[in-house]
C-alpha positions as semicolon CSV with decimal commas, in nm:
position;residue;x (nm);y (nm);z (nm)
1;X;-9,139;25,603;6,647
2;X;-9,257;25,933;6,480
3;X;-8,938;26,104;6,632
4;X;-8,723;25,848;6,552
5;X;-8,810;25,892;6,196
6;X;-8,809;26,269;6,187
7;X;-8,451;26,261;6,357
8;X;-8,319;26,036;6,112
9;X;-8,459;26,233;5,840
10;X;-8,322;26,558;5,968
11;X;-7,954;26,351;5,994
12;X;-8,013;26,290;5,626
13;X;-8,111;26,638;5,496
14;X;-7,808;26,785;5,730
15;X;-7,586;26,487;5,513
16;X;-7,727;26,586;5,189
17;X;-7,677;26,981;5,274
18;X;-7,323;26,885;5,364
19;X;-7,255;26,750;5,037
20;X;-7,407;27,086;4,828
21;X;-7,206;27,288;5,031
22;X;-6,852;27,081;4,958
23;X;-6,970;27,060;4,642
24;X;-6,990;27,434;4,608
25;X;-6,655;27,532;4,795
26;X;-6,478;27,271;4,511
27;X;-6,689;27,472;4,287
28;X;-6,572;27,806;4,411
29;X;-6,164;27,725;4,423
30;X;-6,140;27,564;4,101
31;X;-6,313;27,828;3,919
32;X;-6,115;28,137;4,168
33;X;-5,816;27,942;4,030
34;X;-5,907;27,964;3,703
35;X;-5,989;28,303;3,656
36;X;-5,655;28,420;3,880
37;X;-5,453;28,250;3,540
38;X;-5,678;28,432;3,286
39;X;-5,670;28,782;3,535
40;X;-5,302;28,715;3,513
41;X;-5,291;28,690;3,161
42;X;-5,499;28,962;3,083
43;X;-5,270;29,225;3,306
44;X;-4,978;29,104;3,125
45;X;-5,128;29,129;2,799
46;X;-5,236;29,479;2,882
47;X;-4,865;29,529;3,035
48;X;-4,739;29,446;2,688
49;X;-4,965;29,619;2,468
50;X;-4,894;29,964;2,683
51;X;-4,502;29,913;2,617
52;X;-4,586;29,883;2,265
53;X;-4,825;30,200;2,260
54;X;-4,540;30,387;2,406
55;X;-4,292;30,267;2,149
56;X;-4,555;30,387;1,859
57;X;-4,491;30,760;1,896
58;X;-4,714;31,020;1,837
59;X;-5,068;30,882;1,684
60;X;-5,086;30,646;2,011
61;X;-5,293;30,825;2,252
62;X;-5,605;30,701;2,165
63;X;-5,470;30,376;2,183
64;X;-5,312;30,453;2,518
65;X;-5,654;30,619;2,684
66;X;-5,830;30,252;2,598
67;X;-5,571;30,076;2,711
68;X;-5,588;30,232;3,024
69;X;-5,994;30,195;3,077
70;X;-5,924;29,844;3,048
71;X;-5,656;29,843;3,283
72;X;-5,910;30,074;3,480
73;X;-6,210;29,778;3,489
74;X;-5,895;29,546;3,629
75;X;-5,856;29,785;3,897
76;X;-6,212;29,741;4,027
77;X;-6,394;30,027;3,767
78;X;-6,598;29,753;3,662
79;X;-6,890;29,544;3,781
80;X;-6,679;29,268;3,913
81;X;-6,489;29,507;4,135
82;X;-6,092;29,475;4,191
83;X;-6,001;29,183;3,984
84;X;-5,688;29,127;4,117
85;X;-5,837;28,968;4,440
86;X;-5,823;28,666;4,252
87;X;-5,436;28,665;4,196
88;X;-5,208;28,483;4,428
89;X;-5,074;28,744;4,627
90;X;-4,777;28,816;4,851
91;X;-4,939;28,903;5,225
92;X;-4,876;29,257;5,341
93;X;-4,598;29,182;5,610
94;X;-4,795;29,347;5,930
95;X;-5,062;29,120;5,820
96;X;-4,827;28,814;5,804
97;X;-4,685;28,914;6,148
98;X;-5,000;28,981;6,341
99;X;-5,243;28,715;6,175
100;X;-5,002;28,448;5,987
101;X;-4,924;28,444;5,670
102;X;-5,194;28,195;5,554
103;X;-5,475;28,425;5,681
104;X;-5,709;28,529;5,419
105;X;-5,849;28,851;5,442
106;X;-5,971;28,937;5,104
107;X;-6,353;28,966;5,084
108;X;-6,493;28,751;4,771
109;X;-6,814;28,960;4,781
110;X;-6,835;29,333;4,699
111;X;-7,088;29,439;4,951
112;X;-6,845;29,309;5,191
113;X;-6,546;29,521;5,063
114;X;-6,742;29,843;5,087
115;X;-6,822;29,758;5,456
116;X;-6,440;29,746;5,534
117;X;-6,412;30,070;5,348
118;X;-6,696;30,238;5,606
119;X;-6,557;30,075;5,893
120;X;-6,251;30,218;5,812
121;X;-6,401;30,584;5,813
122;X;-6,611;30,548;6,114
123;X;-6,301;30,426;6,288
124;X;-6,085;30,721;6,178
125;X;-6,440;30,958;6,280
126;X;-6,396;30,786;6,656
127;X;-6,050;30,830;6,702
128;X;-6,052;31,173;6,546
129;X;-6,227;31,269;6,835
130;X;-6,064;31,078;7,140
131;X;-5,697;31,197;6,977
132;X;-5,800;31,559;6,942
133;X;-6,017;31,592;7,334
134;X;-5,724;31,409;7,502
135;X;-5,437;31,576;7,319
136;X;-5,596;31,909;7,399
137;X;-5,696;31,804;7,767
138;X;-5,350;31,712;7,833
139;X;-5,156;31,966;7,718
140;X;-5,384;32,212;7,929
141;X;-5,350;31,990;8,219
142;X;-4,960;32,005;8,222
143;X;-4,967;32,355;8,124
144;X;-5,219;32,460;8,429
145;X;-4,966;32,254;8,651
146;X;-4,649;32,405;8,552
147;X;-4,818;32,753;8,630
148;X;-4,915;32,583;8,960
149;X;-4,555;32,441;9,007
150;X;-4,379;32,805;8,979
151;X;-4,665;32,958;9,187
152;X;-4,516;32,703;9,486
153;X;-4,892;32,571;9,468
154;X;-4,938;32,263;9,622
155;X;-5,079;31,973;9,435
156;X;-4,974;32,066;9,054
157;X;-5,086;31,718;8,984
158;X;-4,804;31,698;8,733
159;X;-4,722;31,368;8,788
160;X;-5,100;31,217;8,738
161;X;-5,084;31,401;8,386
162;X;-4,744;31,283;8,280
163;X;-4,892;30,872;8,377
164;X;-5,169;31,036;8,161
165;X;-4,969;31,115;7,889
166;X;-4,792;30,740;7,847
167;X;-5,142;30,618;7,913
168;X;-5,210;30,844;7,588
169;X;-4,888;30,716;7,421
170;X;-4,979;30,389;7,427
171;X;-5,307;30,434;7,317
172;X;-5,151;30,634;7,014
173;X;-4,938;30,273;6,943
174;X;-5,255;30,102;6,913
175;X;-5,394;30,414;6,702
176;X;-5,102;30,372;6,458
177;X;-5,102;30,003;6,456
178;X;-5,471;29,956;6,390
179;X;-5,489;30,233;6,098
180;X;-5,186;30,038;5,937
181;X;-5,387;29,691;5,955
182;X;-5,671;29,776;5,804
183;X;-5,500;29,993;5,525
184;X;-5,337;29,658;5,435
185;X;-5,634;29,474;5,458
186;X;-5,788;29,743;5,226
187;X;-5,455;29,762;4,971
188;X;-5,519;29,360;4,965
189;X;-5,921;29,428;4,863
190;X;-5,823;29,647;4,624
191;X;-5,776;30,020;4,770
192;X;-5,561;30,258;4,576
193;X;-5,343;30,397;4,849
194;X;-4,980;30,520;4,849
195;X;-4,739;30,305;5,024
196;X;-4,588;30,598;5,188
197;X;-4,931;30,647;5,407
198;X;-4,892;30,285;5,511
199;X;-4,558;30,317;5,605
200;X;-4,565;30,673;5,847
201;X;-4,733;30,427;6,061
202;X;-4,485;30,207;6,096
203;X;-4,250;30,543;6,193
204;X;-4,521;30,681;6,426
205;X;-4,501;30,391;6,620
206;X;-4,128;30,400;6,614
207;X;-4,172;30,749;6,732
208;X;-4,423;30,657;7,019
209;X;-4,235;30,351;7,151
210;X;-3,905;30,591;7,187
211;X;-4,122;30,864;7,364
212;X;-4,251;30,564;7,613
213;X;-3,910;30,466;7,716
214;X;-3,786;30,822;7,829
215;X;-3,809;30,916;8,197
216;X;-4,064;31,144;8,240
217;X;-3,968;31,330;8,515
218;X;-3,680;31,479;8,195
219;X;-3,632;31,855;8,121
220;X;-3,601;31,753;7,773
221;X;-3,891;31,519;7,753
222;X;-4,129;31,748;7,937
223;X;-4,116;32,000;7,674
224;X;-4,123;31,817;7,395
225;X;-4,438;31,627;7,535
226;X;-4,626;31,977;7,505
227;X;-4,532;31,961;7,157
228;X;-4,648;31,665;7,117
229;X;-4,975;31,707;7,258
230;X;-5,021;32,004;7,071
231;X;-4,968;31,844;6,729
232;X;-5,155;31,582;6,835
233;X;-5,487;31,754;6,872
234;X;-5,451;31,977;6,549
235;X;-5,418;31,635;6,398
236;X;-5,728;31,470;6,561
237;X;-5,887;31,759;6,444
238;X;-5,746;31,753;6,116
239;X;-5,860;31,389;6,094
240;X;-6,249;31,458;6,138
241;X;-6,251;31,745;5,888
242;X;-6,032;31,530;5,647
243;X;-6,247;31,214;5,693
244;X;-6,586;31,458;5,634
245;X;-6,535;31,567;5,276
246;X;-6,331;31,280;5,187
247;X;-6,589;31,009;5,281
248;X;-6,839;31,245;5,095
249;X;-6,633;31,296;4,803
250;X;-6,584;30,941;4,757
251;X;-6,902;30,810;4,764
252;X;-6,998;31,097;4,492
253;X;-6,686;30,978;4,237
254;X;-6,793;30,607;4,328
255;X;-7,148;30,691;4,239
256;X;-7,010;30,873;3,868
257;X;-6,770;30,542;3,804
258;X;-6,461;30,746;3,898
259;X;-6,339;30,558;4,157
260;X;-6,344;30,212;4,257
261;X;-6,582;30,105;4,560
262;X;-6,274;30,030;4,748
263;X;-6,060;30,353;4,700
264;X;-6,026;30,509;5,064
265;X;-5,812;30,817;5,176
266;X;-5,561;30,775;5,419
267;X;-5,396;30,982;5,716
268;X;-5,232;31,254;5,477
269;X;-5,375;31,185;5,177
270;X;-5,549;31,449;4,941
271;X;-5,910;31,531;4,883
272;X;-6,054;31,671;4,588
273;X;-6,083;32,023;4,398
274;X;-6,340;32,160;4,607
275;X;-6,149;32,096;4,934
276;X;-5,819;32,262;4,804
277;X;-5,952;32,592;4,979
278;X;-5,988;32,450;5,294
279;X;-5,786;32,090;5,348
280;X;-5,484;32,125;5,186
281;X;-5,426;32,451;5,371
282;X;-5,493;32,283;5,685
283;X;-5,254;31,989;5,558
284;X;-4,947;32,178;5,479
285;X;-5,008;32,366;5,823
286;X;-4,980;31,992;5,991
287;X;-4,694;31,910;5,813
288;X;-4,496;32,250;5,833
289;X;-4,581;32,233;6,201
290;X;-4,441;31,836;6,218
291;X;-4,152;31,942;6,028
292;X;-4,073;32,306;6,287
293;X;-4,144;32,060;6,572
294;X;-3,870;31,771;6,477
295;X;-3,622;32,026;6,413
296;X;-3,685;32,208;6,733
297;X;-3,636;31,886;6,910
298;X;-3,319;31,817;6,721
299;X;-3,154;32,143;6,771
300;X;-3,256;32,153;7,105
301;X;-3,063;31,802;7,245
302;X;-2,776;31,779;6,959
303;X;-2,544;31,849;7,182
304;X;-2,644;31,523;7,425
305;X;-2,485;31,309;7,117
306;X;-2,134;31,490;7,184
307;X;-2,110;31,347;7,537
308;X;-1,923;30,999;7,543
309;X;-2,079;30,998;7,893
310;X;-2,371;30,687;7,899
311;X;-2,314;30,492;7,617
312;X;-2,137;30,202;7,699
313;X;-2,238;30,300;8,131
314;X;-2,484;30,474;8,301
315;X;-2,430;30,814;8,319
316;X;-2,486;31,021;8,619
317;X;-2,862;31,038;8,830
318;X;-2,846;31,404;8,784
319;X;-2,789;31,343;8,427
320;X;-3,050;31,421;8,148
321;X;-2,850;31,212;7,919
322;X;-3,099;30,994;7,822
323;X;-3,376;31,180;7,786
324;X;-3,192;31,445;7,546
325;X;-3,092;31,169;7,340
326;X;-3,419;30,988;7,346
327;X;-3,610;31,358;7,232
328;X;-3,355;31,405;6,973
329;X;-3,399;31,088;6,772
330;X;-3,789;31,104;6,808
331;X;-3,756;31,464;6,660
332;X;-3,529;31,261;6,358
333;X;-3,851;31,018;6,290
334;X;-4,090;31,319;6,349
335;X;-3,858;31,562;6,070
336;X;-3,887;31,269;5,848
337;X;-4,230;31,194;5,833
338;X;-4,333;31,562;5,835
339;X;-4,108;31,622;5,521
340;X;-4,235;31,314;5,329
341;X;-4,557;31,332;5,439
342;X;-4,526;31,690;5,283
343;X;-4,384;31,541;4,937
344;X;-4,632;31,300;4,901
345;X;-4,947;31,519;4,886
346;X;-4,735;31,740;4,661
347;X;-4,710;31,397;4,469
348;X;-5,076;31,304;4,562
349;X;-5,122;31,686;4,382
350;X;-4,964;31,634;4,105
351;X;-5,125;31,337;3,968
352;X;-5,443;31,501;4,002
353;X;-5,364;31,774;3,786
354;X;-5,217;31,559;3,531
355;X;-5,527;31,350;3,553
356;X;-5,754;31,616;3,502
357;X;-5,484;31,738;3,183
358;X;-5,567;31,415;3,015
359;X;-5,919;31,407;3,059
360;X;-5,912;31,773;2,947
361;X;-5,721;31,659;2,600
362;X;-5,957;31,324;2,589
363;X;-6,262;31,580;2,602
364;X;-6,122;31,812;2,320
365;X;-6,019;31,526;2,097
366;X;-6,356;31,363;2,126
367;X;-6,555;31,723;2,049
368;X;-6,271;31,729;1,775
369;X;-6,377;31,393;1,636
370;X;-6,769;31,464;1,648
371;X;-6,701;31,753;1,490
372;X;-6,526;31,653;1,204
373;X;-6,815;31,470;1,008
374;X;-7,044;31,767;1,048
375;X;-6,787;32,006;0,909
376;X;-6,781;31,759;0,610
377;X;-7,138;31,751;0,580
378;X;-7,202;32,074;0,619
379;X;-6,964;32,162;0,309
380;X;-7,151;31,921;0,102
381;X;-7,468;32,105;0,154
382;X;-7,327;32,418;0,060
383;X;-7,156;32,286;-0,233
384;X;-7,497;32,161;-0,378
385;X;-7,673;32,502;-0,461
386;X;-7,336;32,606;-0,709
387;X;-7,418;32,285;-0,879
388;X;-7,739;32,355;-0,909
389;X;-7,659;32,716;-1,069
């Protein structure tokens, strides 16, 4: 009978727990929805008074600098974090197309968000490392077999390393698609991240899925794999010096209130003033080299386009047709990215140094302002002593 009575008093504490909780969730969405209309408000009240500000002239800068702290707390400067979690968003497509387009992916709680951002790094740390060892491995395996292959070696065990390569290919889809997931899940929590970063991506997996569908045993493809494989470990290497001083960086500005806790860096993105010595260098060697490497496949198969010759029938088993044409529009989508990769961190520059000009003016206007009553009391003093004469 005792057990009977303690189940049936469990049943009702499990009932009664049921109830808080419901409670709570009711709770939780009507007040969410609630402060989604006053967020929305609030940005378009801040919207309007900036138009206005900008209308005033000359005497509106200090009115302009508090306009944009405000619209700074909004962004997730202030103790609440991003703000704009709570509007009624559009999902990122990618997200819409992988996980629906009802699933919710925005973190309520802040701790949360900053674990995304970590996860993100320590993801980018791992595959740093697997994308620079087997790019490099790779490209030194085909390279020791084509020395093997003119030597009339047996064995050159180049076809084990090109099934290595599309082994690597593929794993350089999932590479691209994963990075571009959770930057969307991170733009949706609140990171401040360029579209373009999101997007080269998308291309590099345009680029990879064109590179898997070319016959390997191509002229054309076989040397612009070693290309490949090249860039591809001066990026993973790139990636793991980027991710170092950027993840340390960040955590520094987040700790002085300069950044929001979910601001992250992406692929190509910029680092700070201390790094310009050493990452930027290293950046605009990537891109110059993505940019030399597109154009070398270009020139190198334009001719393949001229041929009417296998597009409307196959062309000839002799024929390197396909593969020309295959190398020259991955070197298009690789020319592309390099050069707007290379405009955006010029971009990404750019608004750092006109950041830093305003804080620079903001500084000298408030010494300017805190030195104005001194200078007036200071004259007073000194005016006291004729009166006294």
């Amino acid at each position: 009978m005792d057990l009977m009575g303690n189940a049936e008093q469990l049943t009702a504490r499990s009932k009664t727990l049921s109830q808080r909780v419901a409670i709570y969730n009711q709770r939780i969405v009507a007040e969410g929805d609630s402060l989604g209309e006053e967020i929305k408000l609030l940005q378009q009240s801040i919207k309007n008074a900036q138009a206005e500000a900008d209308s005033a002239g000359e005497d509106s800068g200090q009115i302009l600098e508090e306009l944009k702290a405000s619209k700074m707390i909004l962004q997730g400067h202030g103790p609440g974090g991003d703000l704009r979690k709570l509007l009624k968003q559009k999902q990122p497509s990618l997200i819409a197309w992988l996980l629906g387009p009802r699933t919710n992916v925005i973190s309520a709680r802040r701790n949360e968000g900053i674990r995304l951002k970590e996860e993100y790094h320590a993801f980018r740390d791992k595959m740093g490392v697997i994308m620079f060892v087997t790019g490099a491995a790779l490209s030194l395996g085909l390279h020791n077999a084509q020395l093997r292959s003119q030597a009339h070696e047996a064995f050159s065990l180049t076809p084990p390393f090109m099934v290595g390569v599309q082994i690597f290919l593929c794993w350089m889809l999932y590479l691209y698609t994963a990075l571009a997931l959770r930057e969307n899940v991170l733009k949706v929590n609140g990171s401040s991240i360029r579209p373009w970063w999101i997007h080269h991506h998308y291309w590099s997996i345009a680029t990879c899925m064109i590179l898997l569908t070319l016959p390997v045993d191509s002229p054309a493809v076989q040397v612009c794999v070693k290309k490949f494989l090249w860039w591809s470990a001066f990026q993973g290497s790139l990636m793991l010096v980027q991710n170092r001083y950027q993840r340390r960086r960040m955590y520094t500005r987040i700790a002085l209130g300069k950044n929001s806790a979910m601001d992250v860096v992406s692929g190509e993105s910029s680092g700070g003033q201390g790094q310009l010595l050493i990452l930027y260098p290293l950046l605009f060697a990537l891109q110059i080299l993505e940019i030399y490497i597109g154009g070398e496949m270009m020139m190198m198969t334009w001719r393949s386009l001229l041929s009417a010759e296998g597009y409307l029938d196959m062309e000839a088993h002799d024929s390197d047709l396909r593969g020309s044409r295959g190398v020259f529009l991955a070197g298009v989508l690789t020319f592309y990215m390099g050069v707007l990769n290379m405009l955006n961190t010029f971009a990404t520059l750019y608004d750092k140094q006109k950041a830093k000009r305003l804080a620079r003016k903001k500084s000298y206007a408030n010494l300017s302002n805190a030195g104005s009553p001194t200078k007036a009391a200071g004259g007073s003093d000194s005016s006291s002593p004729e009166k006294d004469k």
